[in-house]
N, C-alpha and C positions, 0 to 999 in steps of 0.2 A: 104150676098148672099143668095137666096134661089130658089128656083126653081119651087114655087108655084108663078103667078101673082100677081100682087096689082088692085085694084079697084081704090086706094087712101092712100091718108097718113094724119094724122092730127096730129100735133104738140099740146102738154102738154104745158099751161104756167107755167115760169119756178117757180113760187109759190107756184106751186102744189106739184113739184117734191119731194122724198124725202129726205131729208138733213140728216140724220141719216147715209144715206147710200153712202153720197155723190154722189147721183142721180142728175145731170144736166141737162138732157134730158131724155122726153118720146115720141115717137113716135107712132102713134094707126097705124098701116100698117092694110088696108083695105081690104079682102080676098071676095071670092065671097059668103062664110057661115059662116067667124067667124070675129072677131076682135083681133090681135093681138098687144100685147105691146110690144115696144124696149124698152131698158133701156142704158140710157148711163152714166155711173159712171166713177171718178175719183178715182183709188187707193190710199187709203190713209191707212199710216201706225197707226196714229191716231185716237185716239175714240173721240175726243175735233171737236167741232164746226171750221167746216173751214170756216173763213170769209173772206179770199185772194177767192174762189170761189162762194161765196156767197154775194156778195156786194146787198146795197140796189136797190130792181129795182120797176119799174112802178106795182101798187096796183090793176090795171084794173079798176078802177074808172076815171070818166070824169072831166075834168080839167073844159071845158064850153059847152057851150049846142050849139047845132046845129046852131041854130043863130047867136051865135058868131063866130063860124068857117065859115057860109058865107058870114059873115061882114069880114074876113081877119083876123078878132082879133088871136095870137099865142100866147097860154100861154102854159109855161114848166110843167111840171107833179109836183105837189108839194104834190102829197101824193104819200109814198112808200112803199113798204112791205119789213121788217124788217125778213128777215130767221130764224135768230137764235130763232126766238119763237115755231118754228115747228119742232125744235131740240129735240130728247128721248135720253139723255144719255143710253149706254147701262151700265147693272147690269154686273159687273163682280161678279162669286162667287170662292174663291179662293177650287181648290180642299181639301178635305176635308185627315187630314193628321192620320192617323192610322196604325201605324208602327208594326209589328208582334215582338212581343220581343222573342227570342227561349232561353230557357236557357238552357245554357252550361254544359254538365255533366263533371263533374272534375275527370280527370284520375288519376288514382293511377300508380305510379311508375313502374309497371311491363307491364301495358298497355302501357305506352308512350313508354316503348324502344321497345314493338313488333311493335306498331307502326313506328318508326323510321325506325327499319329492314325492315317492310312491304316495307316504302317509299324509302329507300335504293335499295333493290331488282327492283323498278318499275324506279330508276335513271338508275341502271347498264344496266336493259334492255333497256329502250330507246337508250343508247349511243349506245350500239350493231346495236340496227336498221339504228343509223345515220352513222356507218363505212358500214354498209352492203350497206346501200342508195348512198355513198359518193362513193364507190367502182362501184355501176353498171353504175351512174353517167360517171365515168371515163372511163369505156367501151364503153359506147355508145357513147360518145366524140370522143373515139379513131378509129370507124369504119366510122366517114364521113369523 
């Protein structure tokens, strides 16, 4: 939808379109001062050539010449354009891995048991805070 006019629309053959990005259609919608592109792509979770949407179609070359089309003569299109040649793999680059090594100062035995007590002290208090939370909890339960 949009809310500017068209002038016109002209259709992409589908040839042109880009397979890469699994583009099926291009639409040129015709404005009164610009030309605008649609795009219409199928998601695909795949970076590989989809050839289920890309099957071989008509090359835009003429099968017979004018004469023969007012003699009746019907010939079927025997050349075709082949997609997958318009195909760009994309480059995958794998991020780059650089891992920060910190090393570890090794505690001496008088450190590690302040530390213990430090983490001891920060257990005791949190429990506190969880009876005090648990208690106002039940108050306010108790007044609806």
């Amino acid at each position: 939808m949009s809310s500017s006019p068209q002038r016109g629309m002209g259709l992409l053959p589908k040839r042109a379109c880009n397979v890469s990005t699994c583009e099926i259609a291009r639409f040129y919608k015709i404005h009164r001062d610009m030309v605008e592109p649609i795009s219409f792509s199928v998601p695909r979770k795949s970076d590989l050539f989809q050839d289920d949407i890309y099957p071989p179609s008509f090359a835009g070359n003429p099968t017979m010449t004018a004469d023969e089309f007012k003699a009746g003569t019907s010939n079927p299109p025997d050349r075709t354009f082949d997609h997958s040649k318009g195909f760009v793999e994309t480059e995958h680059k794998a991020p780059e891995f650089n891992p920060v090594v910190k090393e570890e100062k090794v505690l001496s035995e008088a450190e590690l048991k302040a530390l213990v007590e430090k983490l001891n002290a920060r257990v005791a208090f949190l429990e506190t805070e969880i009876i005090k939370k648990d208690a106002k909890i039940k108050e306010l339960e108790g007044k609806n």
